[in-house]
KOLLUMTI-697897 format. One line per 10 residues: number of its first residue (from 1); their letters; for each residue y, z, x of C-alpha. Coordinates in steps of 0.1 Angstrom, whole numbers. Example, Ala and Ser with C-alpha at 12.3 -4.5 7.8 and 13.67 -1.06 7.14 Angstrom:
<recs>
1> AS> -45,78,123 | -11,71,137
</recs>
This chain:
<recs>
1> XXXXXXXXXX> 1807,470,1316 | 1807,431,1330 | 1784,423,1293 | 1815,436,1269 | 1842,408,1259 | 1876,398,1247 | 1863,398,1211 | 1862,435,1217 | 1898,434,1226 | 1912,412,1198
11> XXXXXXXXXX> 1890,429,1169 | 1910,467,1178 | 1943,448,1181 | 1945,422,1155 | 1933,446,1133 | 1964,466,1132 | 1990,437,1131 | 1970,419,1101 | 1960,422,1063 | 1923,427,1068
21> XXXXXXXXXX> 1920,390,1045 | 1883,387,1065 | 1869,422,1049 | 1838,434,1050 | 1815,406,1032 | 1814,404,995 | 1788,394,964 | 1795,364,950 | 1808,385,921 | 1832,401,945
31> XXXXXXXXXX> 1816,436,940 | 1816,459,975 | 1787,452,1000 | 1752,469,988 | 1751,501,1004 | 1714,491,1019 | 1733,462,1034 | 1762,482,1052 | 1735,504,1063 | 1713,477,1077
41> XXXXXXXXXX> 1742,462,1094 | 1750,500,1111 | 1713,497,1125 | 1718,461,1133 | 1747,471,1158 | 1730,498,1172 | 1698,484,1182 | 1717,448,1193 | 1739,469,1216 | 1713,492,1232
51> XXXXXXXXXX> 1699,457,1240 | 1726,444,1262 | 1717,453,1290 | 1682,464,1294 | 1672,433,1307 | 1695,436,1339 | 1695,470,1349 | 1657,473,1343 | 1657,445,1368 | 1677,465,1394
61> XXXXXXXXXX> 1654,497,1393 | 1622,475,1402 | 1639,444,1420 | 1621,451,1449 | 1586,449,1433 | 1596,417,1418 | 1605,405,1455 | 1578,411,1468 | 1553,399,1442 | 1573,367,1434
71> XXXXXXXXXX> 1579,361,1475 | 1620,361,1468 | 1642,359,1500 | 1671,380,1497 | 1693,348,1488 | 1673,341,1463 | 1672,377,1448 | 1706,374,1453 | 1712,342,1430 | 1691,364,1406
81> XXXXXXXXXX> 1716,386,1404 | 1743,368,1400 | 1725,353,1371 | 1740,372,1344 | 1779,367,1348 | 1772,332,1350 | 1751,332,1320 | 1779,349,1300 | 1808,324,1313 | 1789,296,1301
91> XXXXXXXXXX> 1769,306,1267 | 1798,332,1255 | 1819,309,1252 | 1795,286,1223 | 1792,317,1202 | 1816,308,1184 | 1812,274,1173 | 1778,288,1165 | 1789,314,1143 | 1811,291,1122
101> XXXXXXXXXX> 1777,268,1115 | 1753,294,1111 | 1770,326,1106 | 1776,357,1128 | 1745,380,1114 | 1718,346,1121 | 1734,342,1154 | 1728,373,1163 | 1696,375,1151 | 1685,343,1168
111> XXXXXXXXXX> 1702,362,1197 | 1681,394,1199 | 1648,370,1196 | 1659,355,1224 | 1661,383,1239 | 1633,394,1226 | 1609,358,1242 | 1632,358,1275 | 1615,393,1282 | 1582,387,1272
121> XXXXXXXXXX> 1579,357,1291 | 1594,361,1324 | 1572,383,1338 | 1542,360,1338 | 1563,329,1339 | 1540,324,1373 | 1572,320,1396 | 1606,324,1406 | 1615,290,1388 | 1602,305,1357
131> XXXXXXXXXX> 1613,336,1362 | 1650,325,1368 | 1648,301,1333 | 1630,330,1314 | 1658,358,1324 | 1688,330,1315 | 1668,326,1281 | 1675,366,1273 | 1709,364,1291 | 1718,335,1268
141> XXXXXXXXXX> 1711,359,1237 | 1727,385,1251 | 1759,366,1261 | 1761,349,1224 | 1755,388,1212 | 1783,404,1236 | 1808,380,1219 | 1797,381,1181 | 1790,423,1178 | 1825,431,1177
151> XXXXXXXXXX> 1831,398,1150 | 1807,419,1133 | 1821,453,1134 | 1854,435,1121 | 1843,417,1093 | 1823,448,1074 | 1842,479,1085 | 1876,463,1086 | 1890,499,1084 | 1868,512,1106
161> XXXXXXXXXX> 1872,495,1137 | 1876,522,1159 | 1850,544,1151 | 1823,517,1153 | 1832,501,1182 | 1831,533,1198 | 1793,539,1185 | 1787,498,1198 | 1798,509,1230 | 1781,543,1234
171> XXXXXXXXXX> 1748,528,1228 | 1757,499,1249 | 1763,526,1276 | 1734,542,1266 | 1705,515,1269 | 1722,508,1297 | 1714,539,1314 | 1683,548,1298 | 1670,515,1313 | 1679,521,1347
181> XXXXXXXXXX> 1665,555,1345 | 1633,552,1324 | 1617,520,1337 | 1601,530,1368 | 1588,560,1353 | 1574,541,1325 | 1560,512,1349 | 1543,537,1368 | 1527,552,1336 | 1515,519,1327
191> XXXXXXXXXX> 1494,514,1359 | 1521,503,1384 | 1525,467,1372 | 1565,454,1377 | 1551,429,1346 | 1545,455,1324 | 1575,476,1334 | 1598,443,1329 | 1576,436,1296 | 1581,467,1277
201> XXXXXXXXXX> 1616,459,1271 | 1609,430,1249 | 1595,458,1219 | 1631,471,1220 | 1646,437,1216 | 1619,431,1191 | 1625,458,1170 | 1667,446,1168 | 1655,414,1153 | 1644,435,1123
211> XXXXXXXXXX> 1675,444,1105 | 1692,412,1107 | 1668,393,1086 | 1679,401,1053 | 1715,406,1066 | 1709,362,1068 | 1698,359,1035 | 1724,384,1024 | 1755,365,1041 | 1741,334,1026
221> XXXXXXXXXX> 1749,310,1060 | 1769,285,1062 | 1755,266,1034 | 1763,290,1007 | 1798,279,990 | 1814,307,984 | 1809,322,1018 | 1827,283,1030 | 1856,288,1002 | 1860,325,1010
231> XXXXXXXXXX> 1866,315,1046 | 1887,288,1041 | 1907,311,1018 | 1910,338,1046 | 1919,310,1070 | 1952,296,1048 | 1961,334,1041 | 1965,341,1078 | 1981,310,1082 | 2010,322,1056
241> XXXXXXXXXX> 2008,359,1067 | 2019,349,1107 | 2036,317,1106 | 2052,329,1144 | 2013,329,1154 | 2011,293,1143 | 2039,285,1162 | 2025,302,1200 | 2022,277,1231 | 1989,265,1238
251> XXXXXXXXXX> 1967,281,1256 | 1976,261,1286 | 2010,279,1289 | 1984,306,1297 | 1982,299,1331 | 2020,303,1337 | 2019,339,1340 | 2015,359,1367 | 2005,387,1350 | 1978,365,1332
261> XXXXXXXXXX> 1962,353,1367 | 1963,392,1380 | 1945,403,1349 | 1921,375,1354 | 1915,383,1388 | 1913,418,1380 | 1884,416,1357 | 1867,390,1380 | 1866,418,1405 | 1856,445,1386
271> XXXXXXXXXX> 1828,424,1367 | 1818,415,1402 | 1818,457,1414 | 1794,463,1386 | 1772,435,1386 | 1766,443,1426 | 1762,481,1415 | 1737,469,1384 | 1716,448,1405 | 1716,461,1445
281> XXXXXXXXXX> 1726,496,1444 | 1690,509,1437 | 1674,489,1460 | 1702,505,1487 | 1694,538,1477 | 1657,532,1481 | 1658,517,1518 | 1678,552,1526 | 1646,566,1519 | 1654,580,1482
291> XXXXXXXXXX> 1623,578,1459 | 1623,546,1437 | 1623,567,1403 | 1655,593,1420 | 1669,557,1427 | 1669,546,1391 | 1681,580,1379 | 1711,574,1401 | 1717,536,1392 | 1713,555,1349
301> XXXXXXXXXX> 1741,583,1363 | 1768,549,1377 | 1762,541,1342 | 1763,567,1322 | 1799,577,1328 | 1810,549,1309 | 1803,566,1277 | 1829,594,1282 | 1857,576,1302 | 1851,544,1278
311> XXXXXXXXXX> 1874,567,1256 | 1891,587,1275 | 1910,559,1299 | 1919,531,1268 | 1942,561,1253 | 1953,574,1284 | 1967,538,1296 | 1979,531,1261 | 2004,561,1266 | 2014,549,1298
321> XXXXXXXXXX> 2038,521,1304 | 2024,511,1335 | 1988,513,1339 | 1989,513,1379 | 1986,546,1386 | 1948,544,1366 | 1943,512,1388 | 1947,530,1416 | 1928,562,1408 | 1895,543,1399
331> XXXXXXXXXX> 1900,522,1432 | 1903,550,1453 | 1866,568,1434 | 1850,529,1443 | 1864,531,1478 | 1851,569,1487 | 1819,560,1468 | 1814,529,1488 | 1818,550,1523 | 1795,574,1515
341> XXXXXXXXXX> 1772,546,1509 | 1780,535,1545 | 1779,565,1567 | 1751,590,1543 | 1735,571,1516 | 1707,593,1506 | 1725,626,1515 | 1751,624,1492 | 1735,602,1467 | 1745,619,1437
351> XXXXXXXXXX> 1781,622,1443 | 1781,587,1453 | 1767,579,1419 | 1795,596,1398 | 1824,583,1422 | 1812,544,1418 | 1805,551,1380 | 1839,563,1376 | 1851,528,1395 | 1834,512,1373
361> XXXXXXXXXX> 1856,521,1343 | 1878,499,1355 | 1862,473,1328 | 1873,490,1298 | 1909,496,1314 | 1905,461,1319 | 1904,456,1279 | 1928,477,1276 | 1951,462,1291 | 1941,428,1281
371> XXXXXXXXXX> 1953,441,1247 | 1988,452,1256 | 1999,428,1279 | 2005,404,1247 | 2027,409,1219 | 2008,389,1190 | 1970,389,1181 | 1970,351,1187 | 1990,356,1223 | 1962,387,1233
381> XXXXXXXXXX> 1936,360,1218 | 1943,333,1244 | 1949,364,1275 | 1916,379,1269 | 1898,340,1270 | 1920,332,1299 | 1911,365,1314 | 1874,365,1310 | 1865,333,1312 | 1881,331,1344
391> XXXXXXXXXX> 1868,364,1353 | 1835,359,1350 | 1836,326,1369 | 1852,345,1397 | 1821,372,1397 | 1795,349,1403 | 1792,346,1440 | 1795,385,1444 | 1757,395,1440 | 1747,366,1459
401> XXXXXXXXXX> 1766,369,1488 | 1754,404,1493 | 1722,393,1490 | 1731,367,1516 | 1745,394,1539 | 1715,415,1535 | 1696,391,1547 | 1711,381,1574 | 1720,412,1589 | 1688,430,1582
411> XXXXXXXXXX> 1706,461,1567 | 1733,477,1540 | 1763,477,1565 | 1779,441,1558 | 1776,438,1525 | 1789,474,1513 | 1815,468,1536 | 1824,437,1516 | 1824,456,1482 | 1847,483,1498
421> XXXXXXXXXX> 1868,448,1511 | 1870,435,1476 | 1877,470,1461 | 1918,462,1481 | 1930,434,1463 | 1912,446,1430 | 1937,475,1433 | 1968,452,1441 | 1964,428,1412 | 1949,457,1391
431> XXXXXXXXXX> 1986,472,1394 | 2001,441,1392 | 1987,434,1358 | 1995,467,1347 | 2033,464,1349 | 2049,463,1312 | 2055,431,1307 | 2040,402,1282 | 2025,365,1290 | 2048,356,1264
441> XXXXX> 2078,366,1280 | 2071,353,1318 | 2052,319,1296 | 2086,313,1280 | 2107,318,1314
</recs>
């Protein structure tokens, strides 16, 4: 969902209007990557993206144990929530720089042990001070991660970017799920401790450390200087291969286009639908009265259909010129999901489940569309940082204004009405950005 980024978008379109000049990494020799390596680096993706989420929907399932033992008013749990987009806005945006010092694979090792402590820690941190710093320690990895993976998938399976992103974002899906639905289960197997049902998570993070250790010493770092020369080499070779690239407005000229702003407003609101659904929408099933391990079940079911319909919308709305009737569809599931909610929350929990899961697909349409409303790779580059950047900024106050509202009114009724409220205009600029048109063209005008 919300923990995917524009990296994502840029890898599966550059790669198809470049020569692959950054391919998979090389021996100094220029022999093809060891076979242990490529497989390492298959593991590597797998276990880092089953760890992109854990540590937010596991969260959700028991956020009302951790209210209560912790002493959180609703505002605060709410600010807890709204943690993670927040998180990803500002640390996402230094992976980057970071990867250019110390290389992708450290980076994301350094990522997953973060992870890994942020975990560990925050269940004993002794307060909701320490618990807020431990969680934005593992959200920190995980932002710096979100951005870097699909760098990764690039770099050593240049020609086969589709296939792997796919398996990065079917275990994404997948840890995201099995989180939500496992760890009250498991919490109550371990004696009924929140801690230990929090803590448990950190051996998965743990264990994604593993595999990128030699993949560091393998890569070399940046000190190494053939990995420097070989990437300076790639750098003047682009340069030659798309001089028109060179040559785009700044990324300023960005914020000229209309359709820019709709897609950026569009993402804000979807990243803001699924961060409310990740981190309130078991705790509303369980005031209906629904038990809280049926509750995480239904949160795992939201988000679990993002494994299926992460393929099947991207290649519906690439046939499509304009990708308003799919904006509309998924609006309509969010709104029907969001009254049912409303008038029988624990009566028709399970088809509210599948009806917001389906709205939440709205993120990969989202990247979808990121990708083809730009004509070059450096014009969708600068759209999906305009877009998400933005985006996530706009999804911060989300989760902690229903928390707000929950509060204050004692029930569910204000704030589901204000995610049905904000589920309008994410359908009017949703089909607004889908019209077929490029930020170049309106940029220039």
């Amino acid at each position: 969902m919300g923990g995917m980024t524009g990296e994502e978008t840029r890898t599966t379109t550059s790669t198809t209007e470049r020569t692959p000049a950054a391919a998979a990494p090389r021996d100094p020799g220029g022999a093809a990557p060891r076979a242990w390596a490529t497989r390492l680096v298959v593991v590597g993706i797998v276990l880092s993206a089953l760890n992109l989420r854990p540590a937010i929907t596991s969260l959700g399932a028991l956020l009302e144990e951790v209210r209560d033992g912790l002493g959180m008013s609703g505002s605060v749990a709410g600010l807890l929530t709204s943690v993670p987009p927040l998180c990803f806005a500002v640390f996402g945006v230094m992976a980057p720089r970071l990867a250019r010092r110390f290389g992708p694979s450290a980076v994301v090792c350094a990522g997953m042990a973060a992870i890994a402590a942020g975990l560990l820690i925050r269940p004993y941190a002794g307060g909701t001070a320490g618990f807020l710093a431990a969680s934005a320690l593992a959200l920190m990895g995980i932002a710096v991660s979100n951005v870097l993976m699909p760098v990764i998938v690039k770099r050593w399976f240049p020609d086969r970017v589709g296939s792997m992103t796919g398996l990065y974002s079917m275990a994404l899906a997948a840890g995201t799920s099995v989180a939500a639905a496992a760890t009250v289960p498991l919490t109550d197997a371990l004696g009924g401790s929140w801690q230990s049902g929090l803590t448990l998570w950190a051996a998965l993070a743990a264990a994604a450390v593993l595999p990128w250790l030699p993949l560091v010493r393998e890569r070399g770092g940046p000190s190494t200087p053939a990995t420097r020369t070989a990437g300076q080499a790639t750098e003047r070779a682009e340069e030659r291969q798309a001089p028109a690239e060179r040559t785009q407005p700044p990324a300023l000229r960005i914020t000229r286009s209309r359709t820019a702003w709709a897609l950026a407003v569009f993402f804000g609101l979807q990243a803001t639908a699924a961060y409310i659904t990740m981190g309130w929408m078991a705790q509303i099933f369980r005031d209906a009265g629904v038990p809280a391990g049926t509750a995480g079940l239904l949160l795992a079911v939201t988000m679990v259909m993002g494994v299926p319909l992460a393929f099947v919308i991207p290649r519906l709305a690439t046939r499509l010129p304009n990708q308003g009737p799919i904006v509309l569809a998924l609006g309509v599931c969010g709104l029907a999901g969001y009254a049912g909610l409303y008038f029988a929350p624990a009566g028709g929990a399970w088809a509210w489940a599948l009806l917001l899961g389906v709205s939440n697909c709205a993120f990969p349409l989202a990247l979808t569309m990121v990708g083809m409303r730009a004509r070059s790779g450096a014009g969708v580059a600068q759209l999906s940082a305009f877009a998400q950047s933005t985006g996530y900024l706009i999804s911060i106050p989300g989760p902690l204004l229903v928390g707000v509202l929950y509060e204050s009114s004692g029930g569910w009724g204000l704030p589901i009405a204000l995610m049905a409220a904000l589920m309008v205009p994410q359908m009017v600029v949703g089909v607004l950005a889908g019209r077929d048109r490029t930020v170049e063209e309106e940029a220039a005008a």
